[in-house]
N, CA, C and O atoms as a GROMACS GRO file, in nm:
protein
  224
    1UNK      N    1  -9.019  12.184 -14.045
    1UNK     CA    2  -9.134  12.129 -13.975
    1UNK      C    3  -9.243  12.094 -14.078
    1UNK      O    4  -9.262  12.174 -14.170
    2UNK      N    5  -9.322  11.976 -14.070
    2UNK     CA    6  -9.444  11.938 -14.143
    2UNK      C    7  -9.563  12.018 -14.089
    2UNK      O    8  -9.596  12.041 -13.972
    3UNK      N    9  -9.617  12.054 -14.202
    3UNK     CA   10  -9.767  12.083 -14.110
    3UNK      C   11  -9.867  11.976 -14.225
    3UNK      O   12  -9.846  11.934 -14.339
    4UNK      N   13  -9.969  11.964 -14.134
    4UNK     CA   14 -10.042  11.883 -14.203
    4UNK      C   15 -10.238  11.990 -14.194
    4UNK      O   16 -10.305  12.070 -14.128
    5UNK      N   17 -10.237  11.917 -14.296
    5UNK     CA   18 -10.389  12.004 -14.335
    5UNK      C   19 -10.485  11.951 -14.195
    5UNK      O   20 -10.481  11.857 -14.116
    6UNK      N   21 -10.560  12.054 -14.214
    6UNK     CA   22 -10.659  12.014 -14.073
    6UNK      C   23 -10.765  11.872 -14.116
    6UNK      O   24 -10.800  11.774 -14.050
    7UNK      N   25 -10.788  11.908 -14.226
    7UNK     CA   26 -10.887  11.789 -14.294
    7UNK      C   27 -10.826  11.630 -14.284
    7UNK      O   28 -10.898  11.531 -14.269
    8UNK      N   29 -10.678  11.629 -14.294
    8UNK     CA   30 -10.646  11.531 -14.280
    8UNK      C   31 -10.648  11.437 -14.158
    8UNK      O   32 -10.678  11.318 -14.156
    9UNK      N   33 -10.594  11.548 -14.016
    9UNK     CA   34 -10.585  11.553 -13.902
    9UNK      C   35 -10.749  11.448 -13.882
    9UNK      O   36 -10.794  11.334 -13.875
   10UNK      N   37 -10.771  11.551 -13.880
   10UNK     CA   38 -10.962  11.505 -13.881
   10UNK      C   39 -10.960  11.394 -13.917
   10UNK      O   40 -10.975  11.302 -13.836
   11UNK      N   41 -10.940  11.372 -14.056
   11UNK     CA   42 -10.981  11.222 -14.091
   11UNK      C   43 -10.942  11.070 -14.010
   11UNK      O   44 -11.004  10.964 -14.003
   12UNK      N   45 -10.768  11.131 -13.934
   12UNK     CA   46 -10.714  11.050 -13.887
   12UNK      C   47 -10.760  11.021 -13.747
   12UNK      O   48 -10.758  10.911 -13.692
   13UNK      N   49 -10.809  11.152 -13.691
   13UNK     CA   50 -10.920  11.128 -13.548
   13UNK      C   51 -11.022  11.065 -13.590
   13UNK      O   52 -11.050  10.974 -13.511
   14UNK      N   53 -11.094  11.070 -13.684
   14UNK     CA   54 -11.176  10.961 -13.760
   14UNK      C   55 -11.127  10.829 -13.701
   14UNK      O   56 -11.142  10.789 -13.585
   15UNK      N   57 -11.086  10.788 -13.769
   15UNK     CA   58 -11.034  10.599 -13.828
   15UNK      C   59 -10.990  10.616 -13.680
   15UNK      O   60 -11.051  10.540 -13.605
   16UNK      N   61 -10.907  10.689 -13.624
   16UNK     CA   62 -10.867  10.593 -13.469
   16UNK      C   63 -10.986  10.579 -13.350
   16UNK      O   64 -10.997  10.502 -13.255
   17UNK      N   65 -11.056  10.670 -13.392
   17UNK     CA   66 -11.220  10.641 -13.300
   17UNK      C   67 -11.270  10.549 -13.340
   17UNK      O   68 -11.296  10.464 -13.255
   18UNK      N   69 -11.314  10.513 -13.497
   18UNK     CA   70 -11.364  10.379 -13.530
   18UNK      C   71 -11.275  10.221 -13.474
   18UNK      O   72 -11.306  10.107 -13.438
   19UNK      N   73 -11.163  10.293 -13.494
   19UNK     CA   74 -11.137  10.130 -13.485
   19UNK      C   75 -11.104  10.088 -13.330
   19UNK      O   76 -11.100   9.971 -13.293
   20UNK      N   77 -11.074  10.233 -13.221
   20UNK     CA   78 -11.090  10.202 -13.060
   20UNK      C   79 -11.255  10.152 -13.018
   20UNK      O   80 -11.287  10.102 -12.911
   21UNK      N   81 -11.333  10.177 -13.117
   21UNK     CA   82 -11.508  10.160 -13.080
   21UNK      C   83 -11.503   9.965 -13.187
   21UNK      O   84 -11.577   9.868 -13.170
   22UNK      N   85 -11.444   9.975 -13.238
   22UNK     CA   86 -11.420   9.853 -13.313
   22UNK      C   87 -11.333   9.735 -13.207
   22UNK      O   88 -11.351   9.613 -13.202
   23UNK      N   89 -11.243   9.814 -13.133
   23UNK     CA   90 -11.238   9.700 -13.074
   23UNK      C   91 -11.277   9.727 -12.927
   23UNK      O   92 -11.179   9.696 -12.859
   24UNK      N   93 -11.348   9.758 -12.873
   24UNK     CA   94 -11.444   9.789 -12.806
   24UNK      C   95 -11.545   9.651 -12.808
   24UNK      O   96 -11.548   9.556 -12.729
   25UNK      N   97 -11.612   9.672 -12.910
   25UNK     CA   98 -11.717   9.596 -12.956
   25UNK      C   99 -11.662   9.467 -12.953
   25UNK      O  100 -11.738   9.379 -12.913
   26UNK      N  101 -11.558   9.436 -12.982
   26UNK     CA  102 -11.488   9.277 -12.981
   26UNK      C  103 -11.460   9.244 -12.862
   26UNK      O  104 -11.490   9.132 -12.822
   27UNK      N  105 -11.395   9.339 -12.777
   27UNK     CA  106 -11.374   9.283 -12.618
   27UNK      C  107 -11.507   9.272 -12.604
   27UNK      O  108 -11.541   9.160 -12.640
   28UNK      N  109 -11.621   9.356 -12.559
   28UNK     CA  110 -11.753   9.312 -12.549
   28UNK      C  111 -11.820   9.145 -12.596
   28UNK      O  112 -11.889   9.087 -12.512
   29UNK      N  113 -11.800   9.095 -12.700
   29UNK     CA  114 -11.852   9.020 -12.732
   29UNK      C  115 -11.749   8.893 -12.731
   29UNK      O  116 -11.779   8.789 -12.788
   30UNK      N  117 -11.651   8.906 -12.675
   30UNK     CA  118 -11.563   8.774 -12.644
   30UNK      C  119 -11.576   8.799 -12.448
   30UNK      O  120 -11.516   8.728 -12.368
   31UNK      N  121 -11.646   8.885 -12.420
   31UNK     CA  122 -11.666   8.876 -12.287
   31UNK      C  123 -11.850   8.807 -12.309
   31UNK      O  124 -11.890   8.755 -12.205
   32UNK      N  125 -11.917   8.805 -12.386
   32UNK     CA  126 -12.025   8.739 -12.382
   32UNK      C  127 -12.018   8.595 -12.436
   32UNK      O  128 -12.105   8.515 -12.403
   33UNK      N  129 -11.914   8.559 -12.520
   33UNK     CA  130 -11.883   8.468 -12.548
   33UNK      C  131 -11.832   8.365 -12.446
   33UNK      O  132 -11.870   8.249 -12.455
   34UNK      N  133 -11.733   8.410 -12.336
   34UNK     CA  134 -11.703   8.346 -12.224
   34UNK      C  135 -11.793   8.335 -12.138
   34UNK      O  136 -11.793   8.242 -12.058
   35UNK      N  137 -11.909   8.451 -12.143
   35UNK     CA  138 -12.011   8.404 -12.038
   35UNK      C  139 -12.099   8.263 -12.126
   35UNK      O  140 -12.126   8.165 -12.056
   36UNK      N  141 -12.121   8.261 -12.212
   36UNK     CA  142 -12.203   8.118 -12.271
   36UNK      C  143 -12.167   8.053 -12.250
   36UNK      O  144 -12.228   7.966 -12.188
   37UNK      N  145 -12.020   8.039 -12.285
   37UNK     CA  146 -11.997   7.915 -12.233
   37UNK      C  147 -11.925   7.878 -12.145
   37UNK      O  148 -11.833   7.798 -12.160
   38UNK      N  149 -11.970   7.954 -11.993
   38UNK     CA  150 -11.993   7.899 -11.879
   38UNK      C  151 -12.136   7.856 -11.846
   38UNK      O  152 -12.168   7.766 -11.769
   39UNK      N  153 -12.242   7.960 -11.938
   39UNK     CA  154 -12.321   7.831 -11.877
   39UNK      C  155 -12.353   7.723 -11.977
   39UNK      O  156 -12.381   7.611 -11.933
   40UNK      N  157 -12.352   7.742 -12.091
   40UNK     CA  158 -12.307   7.585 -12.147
   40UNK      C  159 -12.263   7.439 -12.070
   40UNK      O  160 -12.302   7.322 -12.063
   41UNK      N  161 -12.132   7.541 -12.007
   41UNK     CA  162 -12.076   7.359 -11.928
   41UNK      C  163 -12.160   7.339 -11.817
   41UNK      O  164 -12.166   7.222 -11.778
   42UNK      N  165 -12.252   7.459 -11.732
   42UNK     CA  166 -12.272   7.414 -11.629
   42UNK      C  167 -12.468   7.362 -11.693
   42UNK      O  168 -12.532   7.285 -11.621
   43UNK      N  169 -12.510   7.397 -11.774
   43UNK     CA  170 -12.602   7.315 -11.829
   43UNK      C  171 -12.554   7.189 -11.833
   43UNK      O  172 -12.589   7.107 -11.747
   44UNK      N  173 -12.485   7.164 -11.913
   44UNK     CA  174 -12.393   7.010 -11.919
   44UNK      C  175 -12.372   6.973 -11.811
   44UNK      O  176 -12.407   6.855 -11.805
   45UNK      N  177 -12.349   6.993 -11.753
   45UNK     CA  178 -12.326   6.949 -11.587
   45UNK      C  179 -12.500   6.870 -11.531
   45UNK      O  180 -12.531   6.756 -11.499
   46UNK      N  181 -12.544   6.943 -11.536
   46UNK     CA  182 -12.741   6.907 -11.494
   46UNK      C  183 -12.754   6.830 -11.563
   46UNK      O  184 -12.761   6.716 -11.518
   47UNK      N  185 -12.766   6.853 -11.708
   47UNK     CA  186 -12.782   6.795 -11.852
   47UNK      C  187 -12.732   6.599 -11.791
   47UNK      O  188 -12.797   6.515 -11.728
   48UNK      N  189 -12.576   6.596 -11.856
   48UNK     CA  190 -12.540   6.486 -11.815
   48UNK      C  191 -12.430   6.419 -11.647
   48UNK      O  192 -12.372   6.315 -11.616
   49UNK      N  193 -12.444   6.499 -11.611
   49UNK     CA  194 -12.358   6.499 -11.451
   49UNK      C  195 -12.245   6.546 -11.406
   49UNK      O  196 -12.196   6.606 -11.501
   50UNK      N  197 -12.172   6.555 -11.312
   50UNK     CA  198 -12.060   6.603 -11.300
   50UNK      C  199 -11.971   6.532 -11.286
   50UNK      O  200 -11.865   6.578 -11.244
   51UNK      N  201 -11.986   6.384 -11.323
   51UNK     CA  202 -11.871   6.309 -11.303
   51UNK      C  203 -11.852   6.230 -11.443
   51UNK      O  204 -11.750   6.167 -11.469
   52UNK      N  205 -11.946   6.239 -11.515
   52UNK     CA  206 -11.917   6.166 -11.621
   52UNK      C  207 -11.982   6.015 -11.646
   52UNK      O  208 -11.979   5.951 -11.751
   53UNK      N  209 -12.048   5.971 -11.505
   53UNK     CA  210 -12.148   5.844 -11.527
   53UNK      C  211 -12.226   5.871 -11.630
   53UNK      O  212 -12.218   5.986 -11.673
   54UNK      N  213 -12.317   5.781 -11.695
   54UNK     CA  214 -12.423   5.741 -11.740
   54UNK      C  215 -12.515   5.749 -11.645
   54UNK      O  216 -12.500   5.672 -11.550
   55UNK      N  217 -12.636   5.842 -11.644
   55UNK     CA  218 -12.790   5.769 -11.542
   55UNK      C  219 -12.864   5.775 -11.613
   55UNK      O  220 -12.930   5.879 -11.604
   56UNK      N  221 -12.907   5.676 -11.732
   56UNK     CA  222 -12.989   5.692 -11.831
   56UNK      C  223 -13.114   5.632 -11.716
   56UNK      O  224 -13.231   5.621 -11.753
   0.00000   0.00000   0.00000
């Protein structure tokens, strides 16, 4: 059987908390990313119309 040092253990609960809070932070911000740009298009929409005419 392996045993492994406690310090190491530790370290490795370390790095897998950082990088579950790491990507944490990325789902977060590709969920704010999809919210912009919905309203992006729907600015664009007011902005220049919903059909694509010209009403200068």
């Amino acid at each position: 059987m392996i045993k492994h040092r406690a310090d190491s253990i530790q370290k490795l609960n370390d790095e897998q908390a950082a990088e579950a809070k790491k990507d944490k932070t990325i789902a977060e911000q590709a969920d704010t990313i999809e919210l912009l740009k919905g309203c992006i298009m729907e600015l664009a929409d007011v902005v220049y119309g919903d059909g694509g005419e010209v009403t200068a």
